[in-house]
DRENVOVO-373554 format. One record per residue: residue in three letters; x, z, y of N, C-alpha, C, O in turn. Coordinates in nm, 3 decimals. Atoms other than C-alpha are relative to their C-alpha. Example, Ala and Ser with C-alpha at 12.3 -4.5 7.8 and 13.67 -1.06 7.14 Angstrom:
REC  type     n_xx     n_zz     n_yy    ca_xx    ca_zz    ca_yy     c_xx     c_zz     c_yy     o_xx     o_zz     o_yy
REC   Ala    0.089    0.000   -0.119    1.230    0.780   -0.450    0.090    0.000    0.120    0.194    0.066    0.118
REC   Ser   -0.082   -0.006   -0.119    1.367    0.714   -0.106   -0.077    0.073    0.109   -0.026    0.090    0.220
***
This chain:
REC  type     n_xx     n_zz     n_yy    ca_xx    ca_zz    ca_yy     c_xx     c_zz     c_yy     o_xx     o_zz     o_yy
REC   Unk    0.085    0.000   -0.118    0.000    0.000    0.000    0.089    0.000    0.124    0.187    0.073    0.130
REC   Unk   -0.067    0.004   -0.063    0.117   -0.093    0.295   -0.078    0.057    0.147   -0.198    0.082    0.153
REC   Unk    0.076   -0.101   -0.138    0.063    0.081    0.699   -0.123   -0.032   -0.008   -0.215    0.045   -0.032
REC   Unk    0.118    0.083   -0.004   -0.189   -0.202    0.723   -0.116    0.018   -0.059   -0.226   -0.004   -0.008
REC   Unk    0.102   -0.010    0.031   -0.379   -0.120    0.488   -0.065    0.114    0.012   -0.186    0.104   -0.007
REC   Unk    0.061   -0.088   -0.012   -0.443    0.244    0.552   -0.134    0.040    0.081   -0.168   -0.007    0.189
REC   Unk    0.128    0.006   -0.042   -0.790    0.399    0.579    0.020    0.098    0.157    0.066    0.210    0.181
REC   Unk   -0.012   -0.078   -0.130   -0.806    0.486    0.936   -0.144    0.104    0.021   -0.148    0.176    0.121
REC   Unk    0.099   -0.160    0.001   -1.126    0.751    0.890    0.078    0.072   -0.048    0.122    0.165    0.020
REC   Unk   -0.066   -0.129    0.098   -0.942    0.933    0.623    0.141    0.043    0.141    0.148    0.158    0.182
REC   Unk   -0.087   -0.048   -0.055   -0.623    0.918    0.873   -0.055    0.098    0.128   -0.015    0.211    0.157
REC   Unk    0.086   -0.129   -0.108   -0.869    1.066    1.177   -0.037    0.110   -0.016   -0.047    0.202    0.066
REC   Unk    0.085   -0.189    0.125   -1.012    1.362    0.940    0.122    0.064    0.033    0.128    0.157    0.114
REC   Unk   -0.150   -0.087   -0.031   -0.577    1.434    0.903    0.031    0.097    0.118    0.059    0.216    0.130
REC   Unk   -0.037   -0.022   -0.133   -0.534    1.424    1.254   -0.078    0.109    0.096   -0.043    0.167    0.199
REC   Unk    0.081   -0.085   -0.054   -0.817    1.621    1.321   -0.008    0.175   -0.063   -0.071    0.277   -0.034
REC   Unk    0.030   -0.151    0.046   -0.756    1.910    1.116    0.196    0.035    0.003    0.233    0.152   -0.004
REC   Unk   -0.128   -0.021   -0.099   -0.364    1.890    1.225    0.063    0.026    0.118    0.166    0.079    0.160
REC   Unk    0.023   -0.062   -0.170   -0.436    1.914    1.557   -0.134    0.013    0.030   -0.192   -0.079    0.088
REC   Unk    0.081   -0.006   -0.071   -0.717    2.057    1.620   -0.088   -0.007    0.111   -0.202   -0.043    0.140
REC   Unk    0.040   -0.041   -0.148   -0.736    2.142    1.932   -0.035    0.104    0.043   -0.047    0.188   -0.045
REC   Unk    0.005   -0.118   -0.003   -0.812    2.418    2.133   -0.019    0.041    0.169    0.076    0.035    0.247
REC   Unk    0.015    0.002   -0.145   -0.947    2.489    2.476    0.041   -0.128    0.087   -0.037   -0.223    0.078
REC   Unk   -0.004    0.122   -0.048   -0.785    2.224    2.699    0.051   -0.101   -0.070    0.050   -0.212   -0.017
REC   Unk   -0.056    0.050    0.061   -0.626    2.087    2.444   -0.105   -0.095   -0.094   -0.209   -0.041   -0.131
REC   Unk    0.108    0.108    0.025   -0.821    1.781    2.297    0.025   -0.002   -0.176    0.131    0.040   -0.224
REC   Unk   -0.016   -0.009    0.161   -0.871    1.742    1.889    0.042   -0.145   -0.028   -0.040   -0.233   -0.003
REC   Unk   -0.060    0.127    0.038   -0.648    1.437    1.775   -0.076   -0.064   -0.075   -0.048   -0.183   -0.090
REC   Unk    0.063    0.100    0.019   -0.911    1.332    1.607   -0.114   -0.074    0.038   -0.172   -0.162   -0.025
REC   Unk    0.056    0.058   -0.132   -1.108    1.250    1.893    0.023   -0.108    0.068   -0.051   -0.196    0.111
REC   Unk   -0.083    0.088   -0.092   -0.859    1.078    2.057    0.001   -0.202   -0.020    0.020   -0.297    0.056
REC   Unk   -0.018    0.138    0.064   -0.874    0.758    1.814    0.141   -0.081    0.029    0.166   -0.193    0.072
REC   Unk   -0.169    0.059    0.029   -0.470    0.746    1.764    0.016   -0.080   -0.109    0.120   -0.082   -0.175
REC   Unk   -0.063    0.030    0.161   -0.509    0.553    1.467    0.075   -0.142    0.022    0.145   -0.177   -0.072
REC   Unk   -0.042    0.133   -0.022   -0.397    0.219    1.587    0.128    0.024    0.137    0.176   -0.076    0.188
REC   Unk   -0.115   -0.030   -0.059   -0.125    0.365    1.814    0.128    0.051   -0.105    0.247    0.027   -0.091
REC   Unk   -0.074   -0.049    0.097    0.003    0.554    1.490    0.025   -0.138   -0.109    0.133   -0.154   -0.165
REC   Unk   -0.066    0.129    0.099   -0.018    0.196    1.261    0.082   -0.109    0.095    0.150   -0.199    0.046
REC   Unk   -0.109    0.099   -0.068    0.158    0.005    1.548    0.134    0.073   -0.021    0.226    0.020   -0.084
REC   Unk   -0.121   -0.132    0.044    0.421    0.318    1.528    0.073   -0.074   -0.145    0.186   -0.122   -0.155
REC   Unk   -0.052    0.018    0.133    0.462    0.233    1.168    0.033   -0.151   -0.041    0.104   -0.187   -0.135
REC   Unk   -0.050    0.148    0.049    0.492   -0.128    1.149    0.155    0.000    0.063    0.226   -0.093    0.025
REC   Unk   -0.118    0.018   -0.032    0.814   -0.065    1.322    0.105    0.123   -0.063    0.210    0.147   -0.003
REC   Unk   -0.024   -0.048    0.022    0.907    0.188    1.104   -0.004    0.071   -0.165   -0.012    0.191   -0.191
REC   Unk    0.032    0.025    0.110    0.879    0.129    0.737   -0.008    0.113   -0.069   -0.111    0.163   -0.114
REC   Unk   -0.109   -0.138    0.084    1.093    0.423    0.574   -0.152    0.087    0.050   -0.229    0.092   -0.047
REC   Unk    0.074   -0.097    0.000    0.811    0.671    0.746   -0.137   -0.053   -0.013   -0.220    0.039   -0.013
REC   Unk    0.092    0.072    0.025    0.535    0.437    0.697   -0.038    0.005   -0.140   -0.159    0.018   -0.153
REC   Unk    0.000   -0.072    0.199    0.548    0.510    0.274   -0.039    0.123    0.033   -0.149    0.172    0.005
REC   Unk   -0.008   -0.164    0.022    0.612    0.852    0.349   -0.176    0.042    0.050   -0.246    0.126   -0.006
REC   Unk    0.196   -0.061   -0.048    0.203    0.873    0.559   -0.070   -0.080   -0.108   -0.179   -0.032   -0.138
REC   Unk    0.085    0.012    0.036    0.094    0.632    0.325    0.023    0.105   -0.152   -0.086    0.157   -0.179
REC   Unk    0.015   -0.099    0.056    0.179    0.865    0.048   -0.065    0.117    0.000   -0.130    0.161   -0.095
REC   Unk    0.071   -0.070    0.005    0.068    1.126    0.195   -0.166    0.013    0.027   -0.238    0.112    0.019
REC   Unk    0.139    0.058   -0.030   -0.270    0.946    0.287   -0.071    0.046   -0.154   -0.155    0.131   -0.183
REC   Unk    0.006    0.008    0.119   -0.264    0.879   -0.074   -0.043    0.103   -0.112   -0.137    0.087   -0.190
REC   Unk   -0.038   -0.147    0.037   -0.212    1.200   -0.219   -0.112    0.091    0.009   -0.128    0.178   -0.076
REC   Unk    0.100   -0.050    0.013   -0.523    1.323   -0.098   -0.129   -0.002   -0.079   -0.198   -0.103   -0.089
REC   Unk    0.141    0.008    0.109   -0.819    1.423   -0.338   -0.105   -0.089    0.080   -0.142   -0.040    0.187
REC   Unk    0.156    0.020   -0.113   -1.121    1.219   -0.172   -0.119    0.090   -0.026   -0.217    0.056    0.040
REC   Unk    0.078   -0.151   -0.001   -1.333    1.547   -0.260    0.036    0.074    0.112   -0.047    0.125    0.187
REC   Unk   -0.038   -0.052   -0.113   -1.136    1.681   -0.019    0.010   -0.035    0.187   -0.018    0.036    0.284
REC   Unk    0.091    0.102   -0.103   -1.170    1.420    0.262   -0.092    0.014    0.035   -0.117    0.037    0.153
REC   Unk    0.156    0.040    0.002   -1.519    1.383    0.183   -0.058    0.129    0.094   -0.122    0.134    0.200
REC   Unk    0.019   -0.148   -0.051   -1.536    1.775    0.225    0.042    0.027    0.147   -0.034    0.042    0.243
REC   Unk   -0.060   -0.002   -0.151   -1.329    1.807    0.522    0.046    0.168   -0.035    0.057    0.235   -0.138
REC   Unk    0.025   -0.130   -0.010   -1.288    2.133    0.668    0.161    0.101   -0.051    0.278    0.088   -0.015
REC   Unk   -0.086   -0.080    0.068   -1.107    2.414    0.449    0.117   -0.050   -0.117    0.238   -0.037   -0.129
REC   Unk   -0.076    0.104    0.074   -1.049    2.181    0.163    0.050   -0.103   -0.016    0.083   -0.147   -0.126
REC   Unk   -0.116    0.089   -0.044   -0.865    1.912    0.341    0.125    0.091    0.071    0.226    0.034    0.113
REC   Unk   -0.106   -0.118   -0.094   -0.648    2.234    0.513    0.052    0.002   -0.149    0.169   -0.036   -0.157
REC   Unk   -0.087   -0.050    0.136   -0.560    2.318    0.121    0.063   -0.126   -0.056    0.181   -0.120   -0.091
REC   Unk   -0.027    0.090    0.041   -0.551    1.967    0.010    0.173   -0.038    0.073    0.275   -0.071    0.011
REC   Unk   -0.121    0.033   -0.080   -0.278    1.918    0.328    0.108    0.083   -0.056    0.215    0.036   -0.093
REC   Unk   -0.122   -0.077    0.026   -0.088    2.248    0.237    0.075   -0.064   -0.152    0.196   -0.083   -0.169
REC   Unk   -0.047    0.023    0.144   -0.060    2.139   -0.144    0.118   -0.165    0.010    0.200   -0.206   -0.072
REC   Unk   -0.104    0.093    0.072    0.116    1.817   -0.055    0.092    0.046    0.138    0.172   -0.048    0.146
REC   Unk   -0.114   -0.051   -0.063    0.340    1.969    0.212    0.073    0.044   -0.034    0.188    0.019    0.003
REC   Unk   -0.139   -0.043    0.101    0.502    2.202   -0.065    0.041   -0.096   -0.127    0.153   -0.080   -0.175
REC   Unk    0.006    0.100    0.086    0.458    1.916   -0.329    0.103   -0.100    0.051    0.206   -0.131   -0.009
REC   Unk   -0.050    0.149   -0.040    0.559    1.608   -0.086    0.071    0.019    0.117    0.046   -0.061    0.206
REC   Unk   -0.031   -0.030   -0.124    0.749    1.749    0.180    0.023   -0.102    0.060   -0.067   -0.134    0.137
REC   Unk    0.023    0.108   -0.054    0.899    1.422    0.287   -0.104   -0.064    0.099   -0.105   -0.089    0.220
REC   Unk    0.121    0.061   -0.038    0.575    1.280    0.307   -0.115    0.047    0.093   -0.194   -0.011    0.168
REC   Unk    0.051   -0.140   -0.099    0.432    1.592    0.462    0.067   -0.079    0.120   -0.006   -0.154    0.184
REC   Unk   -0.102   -0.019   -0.114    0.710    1.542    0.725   -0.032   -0.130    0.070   -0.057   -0.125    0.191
REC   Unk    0.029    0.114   -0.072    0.646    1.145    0.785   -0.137    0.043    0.037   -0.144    0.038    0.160
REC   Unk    0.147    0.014   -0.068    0.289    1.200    0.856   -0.002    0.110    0.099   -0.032    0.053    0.203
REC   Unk   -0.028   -0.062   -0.095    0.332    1.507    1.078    0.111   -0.059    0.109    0.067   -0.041    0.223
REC   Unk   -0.074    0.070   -0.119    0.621    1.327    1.306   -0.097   -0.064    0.080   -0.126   -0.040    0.197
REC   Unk    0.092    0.107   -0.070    0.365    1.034    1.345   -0.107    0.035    0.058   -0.156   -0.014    0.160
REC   Unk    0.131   -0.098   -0.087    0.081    1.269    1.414    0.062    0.002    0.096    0.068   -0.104    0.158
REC   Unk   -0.077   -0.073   -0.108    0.299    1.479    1.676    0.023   -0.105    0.070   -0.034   -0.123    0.178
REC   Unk   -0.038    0.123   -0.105    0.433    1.177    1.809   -0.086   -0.119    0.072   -0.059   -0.173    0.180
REC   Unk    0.106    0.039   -0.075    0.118    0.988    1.859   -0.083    0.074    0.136   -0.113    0.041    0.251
REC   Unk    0.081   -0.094   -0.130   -0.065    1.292    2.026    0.074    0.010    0.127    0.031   -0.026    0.236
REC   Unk   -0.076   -0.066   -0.138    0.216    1.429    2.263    0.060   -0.146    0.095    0.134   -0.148    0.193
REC   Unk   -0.015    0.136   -0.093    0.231    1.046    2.383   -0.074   -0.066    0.077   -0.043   -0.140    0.170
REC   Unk    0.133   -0.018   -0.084   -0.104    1.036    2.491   -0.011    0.027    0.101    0.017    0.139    0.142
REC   Unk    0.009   -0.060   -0.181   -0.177    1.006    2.863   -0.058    0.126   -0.027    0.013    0.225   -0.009
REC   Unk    0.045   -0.107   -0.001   -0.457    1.260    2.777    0.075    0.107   -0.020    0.101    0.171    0.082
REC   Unk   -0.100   -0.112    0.059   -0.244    1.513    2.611    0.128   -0.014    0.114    0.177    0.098    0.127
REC   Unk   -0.134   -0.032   -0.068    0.064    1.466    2.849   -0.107    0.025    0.130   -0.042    0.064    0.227
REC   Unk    0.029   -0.086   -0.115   -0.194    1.568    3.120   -0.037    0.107   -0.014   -0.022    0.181    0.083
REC   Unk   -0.005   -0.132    0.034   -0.283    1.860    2.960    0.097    0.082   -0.018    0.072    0.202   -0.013
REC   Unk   -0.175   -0.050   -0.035    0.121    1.946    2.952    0.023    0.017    0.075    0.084    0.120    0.104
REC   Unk   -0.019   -0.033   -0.192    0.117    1.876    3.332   -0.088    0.085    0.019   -0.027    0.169    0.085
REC   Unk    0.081   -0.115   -0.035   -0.159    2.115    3.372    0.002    0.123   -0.044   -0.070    0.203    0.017
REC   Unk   -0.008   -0.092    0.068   -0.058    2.386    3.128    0.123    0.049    0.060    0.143    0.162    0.106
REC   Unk   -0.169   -0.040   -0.039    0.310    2.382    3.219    0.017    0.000    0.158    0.066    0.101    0.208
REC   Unk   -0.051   -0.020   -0.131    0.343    2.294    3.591    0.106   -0.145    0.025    0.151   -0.209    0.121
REC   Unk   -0.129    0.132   -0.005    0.584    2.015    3.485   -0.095   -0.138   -0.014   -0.182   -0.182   -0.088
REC   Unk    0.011    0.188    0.033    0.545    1.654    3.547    0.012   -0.081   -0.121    0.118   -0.081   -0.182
REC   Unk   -0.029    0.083    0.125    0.488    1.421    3.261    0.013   -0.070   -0.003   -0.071   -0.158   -0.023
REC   Unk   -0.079    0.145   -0.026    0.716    1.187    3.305    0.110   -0.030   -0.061    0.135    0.067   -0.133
REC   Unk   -0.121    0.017    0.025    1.031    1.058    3.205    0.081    0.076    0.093    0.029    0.087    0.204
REC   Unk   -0.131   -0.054   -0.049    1.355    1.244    3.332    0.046   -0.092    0.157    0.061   -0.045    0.269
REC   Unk   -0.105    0.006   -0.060    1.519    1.012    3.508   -0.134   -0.167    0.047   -0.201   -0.222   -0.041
REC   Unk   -0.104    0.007   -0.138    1.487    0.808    3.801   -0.051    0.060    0.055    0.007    0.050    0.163
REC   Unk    0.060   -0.124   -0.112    1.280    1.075    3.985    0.028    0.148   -0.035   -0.029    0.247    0.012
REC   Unk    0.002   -0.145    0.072    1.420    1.364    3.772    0.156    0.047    0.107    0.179    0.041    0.227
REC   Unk   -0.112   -0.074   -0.032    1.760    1.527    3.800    0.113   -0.027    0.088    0.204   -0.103    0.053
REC   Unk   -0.148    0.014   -0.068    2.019    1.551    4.078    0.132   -0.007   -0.065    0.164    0.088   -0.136
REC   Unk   -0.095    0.025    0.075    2.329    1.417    3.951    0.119   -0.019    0.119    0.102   -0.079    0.225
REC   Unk   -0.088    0.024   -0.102    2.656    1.438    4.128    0.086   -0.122   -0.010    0.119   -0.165   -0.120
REC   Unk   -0.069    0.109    0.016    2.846    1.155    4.201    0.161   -0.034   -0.112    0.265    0.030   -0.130
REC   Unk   -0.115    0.021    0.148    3.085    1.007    3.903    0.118   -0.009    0.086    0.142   -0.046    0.201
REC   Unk   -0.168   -0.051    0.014    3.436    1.096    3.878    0.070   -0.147    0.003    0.099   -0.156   -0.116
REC   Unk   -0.062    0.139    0.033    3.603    0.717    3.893    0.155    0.076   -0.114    0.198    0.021   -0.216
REC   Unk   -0.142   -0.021    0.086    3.953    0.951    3.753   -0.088    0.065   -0.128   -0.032    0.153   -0.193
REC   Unk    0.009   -0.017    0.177    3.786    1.013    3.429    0.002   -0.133   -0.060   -0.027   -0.133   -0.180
REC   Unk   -0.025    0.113    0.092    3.844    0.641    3.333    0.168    0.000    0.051    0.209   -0.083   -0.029
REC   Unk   -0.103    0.009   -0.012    4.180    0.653    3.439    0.130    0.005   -0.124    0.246   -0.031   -0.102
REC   Unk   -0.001    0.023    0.096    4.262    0.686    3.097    0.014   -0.155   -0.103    0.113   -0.201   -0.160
REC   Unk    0.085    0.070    0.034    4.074    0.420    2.967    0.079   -0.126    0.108    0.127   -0.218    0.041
REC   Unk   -0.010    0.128   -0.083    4.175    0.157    3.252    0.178   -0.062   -0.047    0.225   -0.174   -0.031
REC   Unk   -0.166    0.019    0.052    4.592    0.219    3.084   -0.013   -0.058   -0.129    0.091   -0.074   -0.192
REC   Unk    0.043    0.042    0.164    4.428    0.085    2.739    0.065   -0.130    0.083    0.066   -0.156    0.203
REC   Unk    0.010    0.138   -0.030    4.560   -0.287    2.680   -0.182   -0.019   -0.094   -0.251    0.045   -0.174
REC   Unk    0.174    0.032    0.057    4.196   -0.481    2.616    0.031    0.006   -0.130    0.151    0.001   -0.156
REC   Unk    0.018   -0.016    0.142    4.123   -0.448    2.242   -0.107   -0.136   -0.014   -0.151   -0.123   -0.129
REC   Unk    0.101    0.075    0.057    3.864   -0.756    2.218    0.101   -0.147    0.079    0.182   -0.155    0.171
REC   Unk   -0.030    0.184   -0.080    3.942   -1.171    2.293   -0.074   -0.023    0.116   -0.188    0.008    0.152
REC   Unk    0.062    0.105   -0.150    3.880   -1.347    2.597   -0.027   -0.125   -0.119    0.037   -0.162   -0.218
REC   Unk    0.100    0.151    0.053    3.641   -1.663    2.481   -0.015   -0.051    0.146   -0.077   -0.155    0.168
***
């Protein structure tokens, strides 16, 4: 089975009982990450097995059920499939906390901007030119073409 083919309900149920949610915090499976998380994975094969495994892995009694017994179903292949545990939690985590929604609930919880670092982030002092000074006594190591 490949990303492509995964069932994106069953992956929303995951997501939803992985991240709940919780006051301002929104329930991932609300959000409808599932096609942010299979674009994720088409560029990322190696952890792309590892969710559909753990997709896999699940009883559909437990699915079906939801609830408590998709929480046990999850724990059993976390000590079972850790790996696989581990790819599908990254891709969770990394879908949600990429989320405009969710990174404004970071700016509003924290105080901090949710942004990238850098070019409005950190004062940086101006570069040293004598730390290549080193480096500039090398003869070149590559051809002129």
């Amino acid at each position: 089975m490949e990303s492509s083919q995964i069932d994106t309900a069953r992956l929303r149920q995951v997501l939803a009982r992985l991240l709940p949610g919780d006051g301002a915090w929104p329930n991932a499976g609300e959000l409808e990450l599932e096609n942010a998380i299979l674009d994720r994975l088409t560029t990322m094969p190696d952890v792309a097995k590892q969710v559909v495994a753990a997709l896999l892995a699940l009883p559909e009694d437990a699915v079906r059920q939801g609830g408590g017994d998709l929480d046990a179903a999850l724990k059993t292949i976390e000590a079972n499939q850790p790996e696989a545990f581990s790819g599908l939690l990254l891709t969770a985590y990394s879908a949600y906390y990429t989320d405009p929604r969710v990174r404004d609930v970071v700016e509003q919880v924290t105080g901090y901007e949710a942004r990238p670092p850098q070019p409005l982030g950190y004062d940086l002092p101006p570069f040293d030119e004598a730390l290549l000074a080193e480096v500039k006594k090398r003869k070149p190591f590559w051809r002129r073409v």
